[in-house]
N, C-alpha and C positions, 0 to 999 in steps of 0.2 A: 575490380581488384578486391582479396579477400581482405579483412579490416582485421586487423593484429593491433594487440598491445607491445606498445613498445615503454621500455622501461630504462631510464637516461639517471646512474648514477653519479652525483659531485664527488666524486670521492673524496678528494684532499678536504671538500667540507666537514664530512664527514672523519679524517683523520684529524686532524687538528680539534675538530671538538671532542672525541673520545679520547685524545691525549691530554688535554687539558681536562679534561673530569676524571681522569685516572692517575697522573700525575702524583700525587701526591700516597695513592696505594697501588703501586704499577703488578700486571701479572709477568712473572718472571721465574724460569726452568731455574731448575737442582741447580745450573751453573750461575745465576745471576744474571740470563741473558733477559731483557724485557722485553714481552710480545703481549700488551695490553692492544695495543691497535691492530696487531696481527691476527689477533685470537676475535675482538670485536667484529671486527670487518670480516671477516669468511662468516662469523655466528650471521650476522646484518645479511649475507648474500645469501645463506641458505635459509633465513624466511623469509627474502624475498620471492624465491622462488618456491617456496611451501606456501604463503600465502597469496602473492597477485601471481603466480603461474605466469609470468612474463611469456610474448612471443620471440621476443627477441631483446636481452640486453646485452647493454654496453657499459662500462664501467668509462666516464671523461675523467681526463687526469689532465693535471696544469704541467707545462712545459719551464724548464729553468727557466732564466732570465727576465728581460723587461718585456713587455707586451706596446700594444700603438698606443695603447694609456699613456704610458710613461712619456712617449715623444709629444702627447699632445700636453700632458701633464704634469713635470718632472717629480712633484712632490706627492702624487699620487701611493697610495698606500707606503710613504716616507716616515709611518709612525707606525710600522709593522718593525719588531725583535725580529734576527735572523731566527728561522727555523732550528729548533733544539736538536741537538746531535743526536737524542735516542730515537726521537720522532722521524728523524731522515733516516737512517738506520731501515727502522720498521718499515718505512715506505719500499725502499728499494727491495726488502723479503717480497712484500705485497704485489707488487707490480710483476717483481718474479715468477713469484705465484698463481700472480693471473694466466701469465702466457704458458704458465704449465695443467694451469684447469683448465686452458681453452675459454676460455673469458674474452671476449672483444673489448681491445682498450683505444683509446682516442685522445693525444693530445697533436699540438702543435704550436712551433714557436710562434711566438710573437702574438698568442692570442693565450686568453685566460678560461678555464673550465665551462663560465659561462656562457663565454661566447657560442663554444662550440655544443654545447646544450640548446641554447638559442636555434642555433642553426640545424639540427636536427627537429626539432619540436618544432620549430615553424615550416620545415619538409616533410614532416612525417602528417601533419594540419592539414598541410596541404593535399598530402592522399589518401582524405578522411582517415587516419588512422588516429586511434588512441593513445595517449602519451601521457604514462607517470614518470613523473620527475623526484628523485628522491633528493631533496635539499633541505637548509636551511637558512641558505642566504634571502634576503628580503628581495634583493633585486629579480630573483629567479618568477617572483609573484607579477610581475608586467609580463608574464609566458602566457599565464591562465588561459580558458578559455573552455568553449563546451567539450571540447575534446581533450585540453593540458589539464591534467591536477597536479597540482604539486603535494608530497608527500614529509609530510616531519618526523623523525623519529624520536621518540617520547623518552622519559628518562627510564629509569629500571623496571619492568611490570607493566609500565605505563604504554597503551595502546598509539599505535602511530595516529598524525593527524591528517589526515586528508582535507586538503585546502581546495575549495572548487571557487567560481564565478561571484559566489554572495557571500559568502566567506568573506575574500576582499574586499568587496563593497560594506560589508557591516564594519570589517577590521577602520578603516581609515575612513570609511564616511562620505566616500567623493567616486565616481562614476569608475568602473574598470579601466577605459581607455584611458583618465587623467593621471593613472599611478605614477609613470616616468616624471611628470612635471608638478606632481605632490611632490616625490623625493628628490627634486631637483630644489626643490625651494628650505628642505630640510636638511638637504645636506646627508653624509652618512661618513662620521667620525670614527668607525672603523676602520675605512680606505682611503680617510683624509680627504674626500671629495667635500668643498667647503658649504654648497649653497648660500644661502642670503644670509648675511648677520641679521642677527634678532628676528626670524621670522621662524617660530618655530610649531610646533604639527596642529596648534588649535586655528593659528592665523594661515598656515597654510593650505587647512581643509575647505575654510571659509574662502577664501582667494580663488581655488581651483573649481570650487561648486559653482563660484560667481561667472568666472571667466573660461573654466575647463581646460586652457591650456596656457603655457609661457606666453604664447606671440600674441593673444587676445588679452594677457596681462597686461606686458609692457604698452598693448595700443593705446592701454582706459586709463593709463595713471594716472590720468587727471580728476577719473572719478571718487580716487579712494583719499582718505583724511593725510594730511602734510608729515607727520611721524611716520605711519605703513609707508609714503609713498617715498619720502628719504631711503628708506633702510634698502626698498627695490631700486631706486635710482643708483644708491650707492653698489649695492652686488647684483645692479644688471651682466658684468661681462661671466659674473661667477655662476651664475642662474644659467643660463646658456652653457656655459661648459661643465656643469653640476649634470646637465640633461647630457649633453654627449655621452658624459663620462659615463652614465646611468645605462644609456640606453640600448638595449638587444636589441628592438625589434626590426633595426635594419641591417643585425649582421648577416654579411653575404662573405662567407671564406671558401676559397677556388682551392682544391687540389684536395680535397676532404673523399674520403669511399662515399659511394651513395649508399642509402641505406639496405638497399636490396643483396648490396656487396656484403654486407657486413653479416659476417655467421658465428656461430659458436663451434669450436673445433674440440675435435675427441680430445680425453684429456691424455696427458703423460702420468699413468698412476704410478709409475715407481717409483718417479721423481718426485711426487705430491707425497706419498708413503715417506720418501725418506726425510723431505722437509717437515712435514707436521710431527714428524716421531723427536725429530733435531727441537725442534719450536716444543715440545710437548703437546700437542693438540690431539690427544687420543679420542677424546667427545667426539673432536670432526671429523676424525676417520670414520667413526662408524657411520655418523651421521652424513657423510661423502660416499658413503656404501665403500669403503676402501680396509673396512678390517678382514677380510677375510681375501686368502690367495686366489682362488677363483674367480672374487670381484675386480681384485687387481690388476689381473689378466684381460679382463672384458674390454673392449672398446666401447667405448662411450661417452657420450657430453656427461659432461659436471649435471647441467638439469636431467638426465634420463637418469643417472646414476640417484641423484637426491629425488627423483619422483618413487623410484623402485622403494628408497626406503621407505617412504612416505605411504606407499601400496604397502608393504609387505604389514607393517603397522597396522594398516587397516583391516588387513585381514586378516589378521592374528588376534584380533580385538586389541590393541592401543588406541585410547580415545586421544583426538588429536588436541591439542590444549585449549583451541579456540570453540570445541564443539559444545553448544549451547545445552546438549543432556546431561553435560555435569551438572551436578546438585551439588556437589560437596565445593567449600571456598578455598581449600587447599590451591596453594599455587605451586605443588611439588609436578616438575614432569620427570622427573627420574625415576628409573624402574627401580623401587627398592626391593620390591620382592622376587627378581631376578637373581638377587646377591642373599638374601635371606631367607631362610624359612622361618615362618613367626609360630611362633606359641603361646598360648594364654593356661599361667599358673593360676588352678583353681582348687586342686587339690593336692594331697601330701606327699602323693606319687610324681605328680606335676613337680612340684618342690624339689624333693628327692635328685631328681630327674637333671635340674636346673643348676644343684649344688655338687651332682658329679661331674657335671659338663666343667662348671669353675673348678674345680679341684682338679679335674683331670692337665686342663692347659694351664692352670696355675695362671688363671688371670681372666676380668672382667673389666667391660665397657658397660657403663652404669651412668642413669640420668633418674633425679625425681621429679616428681611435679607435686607441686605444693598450691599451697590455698593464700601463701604470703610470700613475699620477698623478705622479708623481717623476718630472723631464725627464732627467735622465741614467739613470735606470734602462729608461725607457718605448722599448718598440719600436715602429713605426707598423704598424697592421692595414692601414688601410683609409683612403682620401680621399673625402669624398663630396662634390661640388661641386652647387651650381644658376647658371643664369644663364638671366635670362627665362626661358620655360617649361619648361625640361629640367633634368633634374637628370641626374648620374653619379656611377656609385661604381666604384672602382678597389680590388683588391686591393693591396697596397704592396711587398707579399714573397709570393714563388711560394711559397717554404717553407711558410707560413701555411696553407696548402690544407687543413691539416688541422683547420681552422677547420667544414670539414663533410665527412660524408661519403657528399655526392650534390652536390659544387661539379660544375659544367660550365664547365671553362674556353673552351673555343671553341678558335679558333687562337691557340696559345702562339707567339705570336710574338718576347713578352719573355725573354729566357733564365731559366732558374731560378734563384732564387736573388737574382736583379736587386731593388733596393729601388727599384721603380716613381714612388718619389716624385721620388728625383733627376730623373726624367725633367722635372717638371715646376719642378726649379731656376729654368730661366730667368725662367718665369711668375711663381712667385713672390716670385723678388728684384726684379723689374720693377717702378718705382716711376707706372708709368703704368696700371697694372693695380690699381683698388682694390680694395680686399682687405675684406672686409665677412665677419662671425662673428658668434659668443657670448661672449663671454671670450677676445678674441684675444690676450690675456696669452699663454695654455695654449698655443695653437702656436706663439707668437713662440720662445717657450722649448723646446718639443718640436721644430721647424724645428731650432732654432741648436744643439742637440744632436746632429743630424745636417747640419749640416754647411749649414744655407741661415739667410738673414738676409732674415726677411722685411720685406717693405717696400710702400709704397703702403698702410698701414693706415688704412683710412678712415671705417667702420660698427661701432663694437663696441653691439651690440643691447642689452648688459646693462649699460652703462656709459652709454647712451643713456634709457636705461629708467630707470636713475638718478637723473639729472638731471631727469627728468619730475616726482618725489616720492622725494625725498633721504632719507627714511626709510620707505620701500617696501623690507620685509625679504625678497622674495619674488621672488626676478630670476632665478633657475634657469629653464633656457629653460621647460621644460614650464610654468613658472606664468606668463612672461610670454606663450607662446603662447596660453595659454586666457583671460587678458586681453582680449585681442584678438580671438579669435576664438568664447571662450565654449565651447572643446571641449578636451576631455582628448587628451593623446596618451603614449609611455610614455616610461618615465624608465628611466635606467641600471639601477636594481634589476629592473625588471620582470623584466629580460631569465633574472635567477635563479632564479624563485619554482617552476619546474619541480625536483622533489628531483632530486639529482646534478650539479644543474652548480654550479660551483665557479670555474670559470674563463672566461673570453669564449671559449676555444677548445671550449668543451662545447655552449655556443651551435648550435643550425641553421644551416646558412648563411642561407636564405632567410630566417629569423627577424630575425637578425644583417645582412644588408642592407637590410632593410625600415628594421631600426631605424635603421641610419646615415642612410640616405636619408631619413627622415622628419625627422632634427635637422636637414639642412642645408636642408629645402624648409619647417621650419618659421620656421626663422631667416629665410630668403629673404621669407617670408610676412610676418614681424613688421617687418622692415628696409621693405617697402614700408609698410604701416600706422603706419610711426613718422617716414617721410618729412616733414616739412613740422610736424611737431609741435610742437619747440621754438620760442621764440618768441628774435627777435634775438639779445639778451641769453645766454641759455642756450644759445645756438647759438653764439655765441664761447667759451663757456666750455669744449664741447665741443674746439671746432676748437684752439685756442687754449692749455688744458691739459689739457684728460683724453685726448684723442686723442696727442696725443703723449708723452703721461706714461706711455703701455701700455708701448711701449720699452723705455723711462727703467727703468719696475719689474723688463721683463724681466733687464734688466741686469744690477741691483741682485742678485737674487732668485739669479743663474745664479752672479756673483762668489764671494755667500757669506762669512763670518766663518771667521778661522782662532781658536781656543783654545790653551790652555794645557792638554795634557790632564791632565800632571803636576801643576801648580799646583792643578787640580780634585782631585785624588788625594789630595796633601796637605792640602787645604784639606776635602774629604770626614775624614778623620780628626780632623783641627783642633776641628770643630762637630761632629761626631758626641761625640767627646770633652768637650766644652763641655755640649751636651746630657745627656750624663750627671752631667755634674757639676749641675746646674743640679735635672734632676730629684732627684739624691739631697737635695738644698737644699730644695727642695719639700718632700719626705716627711720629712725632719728637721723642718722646721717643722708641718708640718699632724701630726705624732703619731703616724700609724698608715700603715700601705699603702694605698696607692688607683692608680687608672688615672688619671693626669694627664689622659691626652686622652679621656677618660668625661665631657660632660657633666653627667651624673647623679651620678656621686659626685664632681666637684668643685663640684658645688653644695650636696652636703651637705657640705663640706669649711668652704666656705668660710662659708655661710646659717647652716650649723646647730652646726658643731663650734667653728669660729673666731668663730662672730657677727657677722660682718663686716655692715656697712648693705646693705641688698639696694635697688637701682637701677630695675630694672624687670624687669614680669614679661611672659613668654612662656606659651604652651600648653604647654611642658614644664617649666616651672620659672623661676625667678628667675634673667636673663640674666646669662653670662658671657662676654659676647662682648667682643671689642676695645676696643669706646669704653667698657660698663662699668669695663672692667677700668685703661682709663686714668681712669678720672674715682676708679677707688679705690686709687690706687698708694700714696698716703699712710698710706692707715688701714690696712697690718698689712704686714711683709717681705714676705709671700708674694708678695703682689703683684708686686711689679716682678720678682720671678722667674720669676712665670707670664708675664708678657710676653716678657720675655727667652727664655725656653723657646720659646716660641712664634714667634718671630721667626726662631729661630734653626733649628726642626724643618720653616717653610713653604722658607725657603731651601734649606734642604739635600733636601728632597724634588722643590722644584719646578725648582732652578735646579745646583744644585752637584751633586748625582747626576742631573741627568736631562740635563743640557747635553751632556758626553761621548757621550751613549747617541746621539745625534744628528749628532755628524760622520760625515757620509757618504762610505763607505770608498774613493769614485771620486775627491773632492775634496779630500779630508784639510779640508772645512768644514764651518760649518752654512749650512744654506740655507732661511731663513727665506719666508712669502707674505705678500704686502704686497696688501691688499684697499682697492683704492678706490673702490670705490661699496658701503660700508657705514654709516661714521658719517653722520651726519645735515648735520654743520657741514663735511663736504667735507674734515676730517683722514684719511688713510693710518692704518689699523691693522694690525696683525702677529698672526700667530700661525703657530704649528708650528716653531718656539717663538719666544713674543710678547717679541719684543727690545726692545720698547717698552717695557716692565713691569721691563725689570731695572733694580735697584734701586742709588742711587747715597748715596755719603757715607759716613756710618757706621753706618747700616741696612741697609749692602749686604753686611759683614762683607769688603770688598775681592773682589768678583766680578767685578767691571770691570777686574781686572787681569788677569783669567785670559782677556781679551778682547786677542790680540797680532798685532803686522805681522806678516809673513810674512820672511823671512831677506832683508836687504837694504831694508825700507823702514820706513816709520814709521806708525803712526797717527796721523793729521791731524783734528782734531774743529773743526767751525766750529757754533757756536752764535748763533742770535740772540738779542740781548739784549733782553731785556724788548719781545717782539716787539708783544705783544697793547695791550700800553699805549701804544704809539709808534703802532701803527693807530688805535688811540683818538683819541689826541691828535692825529692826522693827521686823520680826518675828522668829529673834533666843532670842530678849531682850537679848541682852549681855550689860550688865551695862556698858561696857568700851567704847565699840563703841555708845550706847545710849546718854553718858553722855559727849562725842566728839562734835557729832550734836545740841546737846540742849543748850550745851555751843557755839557754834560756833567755836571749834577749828578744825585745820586743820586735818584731821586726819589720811593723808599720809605724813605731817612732824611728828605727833606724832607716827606712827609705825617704822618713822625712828629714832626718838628718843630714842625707846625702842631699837631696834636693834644692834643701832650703841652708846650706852649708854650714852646718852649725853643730854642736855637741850636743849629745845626748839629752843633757839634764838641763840642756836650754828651747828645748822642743815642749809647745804648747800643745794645750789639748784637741787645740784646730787644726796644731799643722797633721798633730799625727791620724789626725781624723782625713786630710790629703793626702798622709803616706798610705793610706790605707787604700783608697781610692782610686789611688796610682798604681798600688799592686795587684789590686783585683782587674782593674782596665785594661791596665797594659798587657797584664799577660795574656787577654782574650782578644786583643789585637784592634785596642778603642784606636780610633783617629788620633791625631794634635786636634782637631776642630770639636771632634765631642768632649772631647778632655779641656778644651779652651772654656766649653758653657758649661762643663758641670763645674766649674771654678770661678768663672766670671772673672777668665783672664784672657790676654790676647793670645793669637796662637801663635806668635814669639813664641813667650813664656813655655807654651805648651810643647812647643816643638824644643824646646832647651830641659823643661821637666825629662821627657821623653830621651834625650839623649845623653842627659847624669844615669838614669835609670841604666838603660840598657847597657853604657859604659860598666857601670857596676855591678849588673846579674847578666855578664855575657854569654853564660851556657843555658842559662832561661831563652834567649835567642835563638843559637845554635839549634835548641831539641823542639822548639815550636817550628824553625824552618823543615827541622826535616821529619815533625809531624804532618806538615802541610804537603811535604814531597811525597809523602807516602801516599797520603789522600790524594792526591794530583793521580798518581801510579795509580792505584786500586780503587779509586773513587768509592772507598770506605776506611772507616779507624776502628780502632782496636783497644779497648783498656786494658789496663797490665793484665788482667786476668781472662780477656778473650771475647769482652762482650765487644758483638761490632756492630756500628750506626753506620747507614751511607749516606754519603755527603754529595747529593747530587747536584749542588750551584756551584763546588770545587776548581772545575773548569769552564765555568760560565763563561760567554764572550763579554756579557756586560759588566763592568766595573763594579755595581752595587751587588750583583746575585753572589759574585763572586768574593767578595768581601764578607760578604751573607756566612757563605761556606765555608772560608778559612775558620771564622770564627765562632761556627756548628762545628768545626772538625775538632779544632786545641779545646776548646770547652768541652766536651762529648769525651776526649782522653780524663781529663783531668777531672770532672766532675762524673764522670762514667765509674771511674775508678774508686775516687771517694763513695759513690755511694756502693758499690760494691764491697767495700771495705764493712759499712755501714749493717749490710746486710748479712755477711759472715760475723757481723758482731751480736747482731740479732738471734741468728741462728745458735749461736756458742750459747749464749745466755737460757735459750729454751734448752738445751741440752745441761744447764747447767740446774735449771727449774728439774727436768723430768728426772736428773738423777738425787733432787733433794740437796744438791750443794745451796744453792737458791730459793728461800720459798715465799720472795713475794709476786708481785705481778706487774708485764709489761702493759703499762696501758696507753701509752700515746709515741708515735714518733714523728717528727719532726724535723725534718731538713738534717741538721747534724744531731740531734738532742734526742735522747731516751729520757723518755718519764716512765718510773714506779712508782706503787705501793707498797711498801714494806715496814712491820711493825717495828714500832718505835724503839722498841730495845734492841732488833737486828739491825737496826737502818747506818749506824755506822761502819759493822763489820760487814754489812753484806754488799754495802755501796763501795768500799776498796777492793773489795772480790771483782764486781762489774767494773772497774775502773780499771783494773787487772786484765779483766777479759777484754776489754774494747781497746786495750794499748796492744793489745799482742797478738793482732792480728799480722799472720806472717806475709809480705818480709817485711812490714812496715812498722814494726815494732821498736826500732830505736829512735822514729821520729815523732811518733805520732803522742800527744799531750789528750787529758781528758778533765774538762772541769767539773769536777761537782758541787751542787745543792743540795742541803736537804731543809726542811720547814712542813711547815704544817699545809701551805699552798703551793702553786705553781709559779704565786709570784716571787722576782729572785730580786 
């Protein structure tokens, strides 16, 4: 008989892990439909068949319901979540799919994927034939054998693992044939299959190398010491049905095709055509040879179809990606120069050439590459532009030549030395020329550091991509191009992975232009694929404030914060000092020396020396974390020492010694990044260093004062008051909360009021510090049980707080239930102004996802809005700067809070101008309050 490869897909393995690693950045058509499993799993089958050339596969798929596990077992796999409703969904496309490529599929009731894997693999053994097994289940590894491998699929880039004979044997350390009665004694907490208490894989390896199987275990128990031999006496009957439950290599299932049966059948290409077209899958058409009408006509297997393409490639010259004659580390396999013809600006004509093409379509796709991420440090290499089907790349500085050393510059017509870019000043200050990128943040700021202010900012690709799925953590252009296009292409590291280079100037040239020109034609590529995307709504949000908030940031970002370096200096002594004293307080009280920041001996410190009540435990010991620590401040001094230590050693580490280290010696500032398209609800976050996070009042030990104007003006702070609540009560119109604000009353003493039944002027500073507490909770949809501990009351109490409350802001209820209807209906929310976030635990089956959801949904309106509010106030204010109504500078934002610099003699007329501007953002202008500061610091 002739000896064939046979090749035995898990599929649902395989479904379930590419749902859960994509889950949280799903791929998903114009309509919002998600096809990350559907699009993986056809990518997965056609290199299966481009690289192991299968003879014959078969794709095993698990059948509904219980299997003979469950009757021998009932609690078997009983700590498996139902299957996610987008994930069954995708399955049923898939399986579709198959039976329309002609795909041989394989399940049946009452048996699980592996079985029926099993039972091909130990038949196909049996007619010497060859068997890769594509899985990742562990059990699948008791198959192996000289003819089974089993096969892993790697994460992104990452080569499959092929698992053979010694593999397993090195992996666990105990003979091939003992593996079922290794994982019989270890149990497998995934499928709830128990094994032995307390024996777990170092005692187990040792056990089985002694004895090699269960039955020669249980004969010798008398050899092994009285603890080992407890713990087996005790889960003898578990050890036994641990192995049943394990074990393949005696499934025998009747009524299965043989394998001789089993074929690949011509496909259905109209029907494949019109689902990948429905699905977007236009990559796998071609790569299914199904783009063109004559292919789709053709009979033929899905493998003859995908081998032609794979031919034609070859002889067309397409190097195939795995072919060992690449030299270059690029991991791009998209044909970019299919879509473009490239050109290299070297002379004036070149130039010329480059700036009638922009002028004619009145618009550029433009990327630089730089020597720094830091816009005042950073030199410019290189411009690489596209515009309809050309792309070019310009060197920027003659000097740079040494970028490579086989550059051909052609006729130098630019002088040496010349920075090439100015040439193209005009183009890019031209506000008629739209300007389309990646993060046009990075050159608005790299530009204006040499000297251009760009302008006509129209397309930023990743800010665009944003708004698509507002927590889609994966916008680096390379992840958004393979979105779209389903291909890899390389990313900035690549360019290093060669030993010795160190620097972008170790670089190739031809390596190093390939790479520039492939960012700007894939940007070019995405910006048309994301044309027409947005829908109305989200298309103002765009135009309206993220598009012109890039600016706005760049601004911000270039102004930068001045310090007190001194005041740090001092103030480094001050807490360093403090610290010490605080630790010695410590070790005075606990008795002996220990390492305060050791975990592990301040838990014997505290558990075991002091006796202290222990709160909760962890995998390493009895937690000492923060919130323990505050729930035990009472029961012994230590306590409130260990906090105060700790307060005191994060500030000093993260803000008071490390602030200094960060004025940048060009600016005498810090110059923080302001990232907006990362939170979910459409707020600005910071880091490098996150100015949002410093800490204010008497937690902050006075760090916001080491925060000062510059000689000559003032620090001007405008905060909005109680912003979140005023949106609230603006678009629930709840008459109580309405009629709070319009009046000017306070209106976390008045829900303390209500609570605690008492007048106005008889409310302490505590209670209103609970009404406070209680308006912010309750309207994001806290428990009675977490509103019981952040009070340290019973949940009576809380559940009686909770029902004065909602008694009294009843249209605060009403508009949160039928926010959450909405979200239920569309499984997404919307802020008044169109931004939308999807809320995919909404309709969760489990209690906690789904409470999860409600409370991403009402928060996501409500703080979605505010900070959208936030950022048309930003934007007014730059407009207020460029036309000279304004002339000092934005330089920090802040959750609800603007900070400026403005000279001390405008600081009061210009700060009721801004106070002006941030109240009158429409329609929200009759509610919204703004507090101002102004001082020589930040501290208020």
């Amino acid at each position: 008989m002739q000896s064939l490869k046979i090749t035995l897909i898990d599929s649902y393995g395989f479904f379930y892990k590419t749902y859960f690693a994509l889950h949280h950045i799903p791929l998903k058509t114009r309509s919002g439909e998600i096809t990350s499993v559907i699009h993986s799993f056809f990518t997965f089958l056609h290199d299966i068949i481009i690289k192991q050339k299968p003879d014959k596969l078969i794709c095993i798929l698990d059948a509904k319901g219980k299997t003979f596990r469950h009757e021998r077992f009932p609690e078997y796999k009983a700590n498996r979540s139902p299957m996610p409703e987008e994930l069954r969904t995708q399955i049923t496309a898939i399986e579709k799919l198959l039976h329309q490529l002609g795909i041989p599929t394989i399940k049946k009731q009452g048996y699980e994927a592996d079985d029926l894997i099993a039972h091909y693999a130990i038949k196909a053994h049996a007619e010497k034939q060859t068997v890769e097994i594509f899985s990742s289940d562990k059990d699948i590894l008791q198959l192996v054998s000289d003819k089974v491998t089993i096969v892993k699929s790697g994460k992104r880039n990452e080569p499959w693992q092929f698992v053979r004979e010694q593999e397993v044997v090195d992996k666990y350390n105990i003979p091939l044939h003992s593996l079922v009665d290794y994982f019989a004694l270890v149990g497998d907490s995934a499928d709830n299959i128990p094994g032995v208490r307390g024996i777990g894989p170092v005692m187990a390896s040792k056990l089985i190398n002694t004895y090699l199987d269960l039955d020669n275990l249980y004969d010798s128990l008398t050899k092994e010491n009285p603890s080992v031999r407890k713990k087996l006496e005790l889960g003898r009957d578990d050890a036994f049905l641990s192995r049943d439950l394990i074990d393949l290599r005696t499934t025998n299932i009747t009524d299965l095709p043989a394998l001789n049966d089993i074929k690949e059948t011509a496909m259905q290409s109209k029907e494949i055509v019109k689902a990948f077209k429905h699905y977007e899958l236009t990559t796998l058409l071609k790569k299914f040879d199904l783009s063109a009408p004559e292919r789709i006509a053709a009979t033929r297997t899905l493998k003859e179809a995908i081998t032609s393409v794979a031919s034609n490639n070859t002889t067309t010259g397409h190097t195939k990606p795995n072919d060992p004659s690449l030299t270059s580390l690029l991991l791009t396999t998209f044909p970019f120069t299919e879509h473009f013809t490239r050109h290299d600006v070297n002379t004036k004509a070149d130039f010329t050439d480059v700036v009638a093409a922009i002028e004619a379509n009145k618009y550029m796709v433009f990327d630089l590459e730089t020597t720094s991420l830091t816009p005042f440090d950073a030199e410019i290499i290189s411009i690489a532009i596209a515009c309809e089907k050309h792309s070019y790349f310009m060197l920027c500085e003659r000097k740079d030549v040494a970028i490579s050393s086989s550059i051909v510059l052609g006729d130098t017509d630019f002088p040496t030395g010349t920075l090439a870019i100015t040439l193209l000043k005009a183009i890019l200050e031209a506000p008629h020329i739209k300007k389309i990128g990646h993060n046009l943040k990075y050159e608005y700021e790299i530009l204006k550091c040499h000297g251009i202010t760009l302008a006509g900012l129209y397309h930023d690709t990743m800010i665009y991509e944003y708004l698509k799925d507002a927590d889609k953590n994966r916008l680096k252009l390379e992840d958004v191009f393979k979105h779209y296009t389903q291909a890899d292409k390389s990313d900035y590291k690549s360019l290093f992975k060669v030993k010795g280079r160190k620097t972008i100037f170790d670089v190739p040239f031809d390596e190093f232009r390939t790479y520039a020109l492939e960012d700007v034609e894939a940007t070019s590529l995405i910006y048309n694929k994301q044309l027409n995307t947005l829908h109305a709504k989200e298309k103002s949000v765009y135009e309206e404030i993220e598009r012109p908030l890039i600016s706005v940031l760049g601004e911000i970002e270039l102004a930068g914060v001045v310090i007190d370096e001194a005041f740090f200096s001092e103030l480094d002594k001050t807490v360093s000092k403090n610290i010490t004293s605080y630790q010695e307080q410590i070790l005075a009280l606990a008795g002996e020396p220990f390492n305060v920041n050791s975990t592990k001996q301040l838990q014997h410190i505290l558990f075991d020396k002091l006796a202290i009540r222990k709160v909760k435990k962890t995998k390493t010991g009895f937690s000492t974390d923060i919130t323990v620590l505050e729930e035990l401040k009472t029961e012994h001094p230590i306590i409130p020492l260990l906090l105060e230590y700790r307060k005191a050693a994060k500030l000093l580490s993260t803000y008071i010694k490390t602030l200094p280290k960060l004025v940048h010696p060009k600016t005498g500032r810090i110059h923080t990044n302001y990232h907006q398209a990362v939170v979910g609800t459409g707020r600005l976050s910071s880091q490098n260093p996150n100015l949002q996070n410093i800490p204010i009042g008497k937690e902050s030990l006075g760090i916001r004062k080491g925060f000062i104007a510059p000689p000559g003006y003032h620090v001007v702070s405008l905060d909005y008051s109680q912003v979140e609540l005023r949106v609230l009560a603006f678009l629930s119109k709840d008459p109580t909360l309405i009629n709070a604000y319009t009046n000017n009353q306070d209106i976390h003493a008045y829900t303390a009021k209500l609570i605690f039944n008492k007048e106005l002027s008889q409310i302490t500073k505590e209670e209103r510090a609970m009404g406070k507490t209680v308006n912010f909770s309750l309207i994001y949809g806290v428990s009675s049980f977490t509103l019981a501990q952040r009070f340290n009351i019973s949940q009576g109490e809380a559940k009686e707080f909770m029902r004065i409350y909602f008694e009294n802001y009843p249209t605060v209820t009403m508009y949160r239930d039928q926010i959450l209807e909405k979200a239920r209906k569309n499984t997404y929310i919307e802020t008044y102004y169109g931004r939308k976030r999807y809320v995919r635990d909404i309709n969760a089956k489990d209690k906690l996802s789904k409470l999860r959801g409600e409370r991403i949904a009402f928060n996501a309106v409500i703080q979605g809005t505010a900070a959208d509010i936030m950022k048309l106030a930003m934007i007014e204010i730059e407009r207020h700067r460029r036309d000279g109504t304004f002339t000092g500078e934005l330089v920090m934002q802040v959750h609800d809070e603007l900070v400026f610099y403005i000279k001390a003699e405008k600081a009061p007329h210009e700060s009721n101008l801004l106070k002006k501007t941030l109240k009158n953002i429409k329609p929200f202008e009759k509610i919204l309050d703004v507090d101002i500061e102004i001082g020589t610091s930040w501290e208020k």
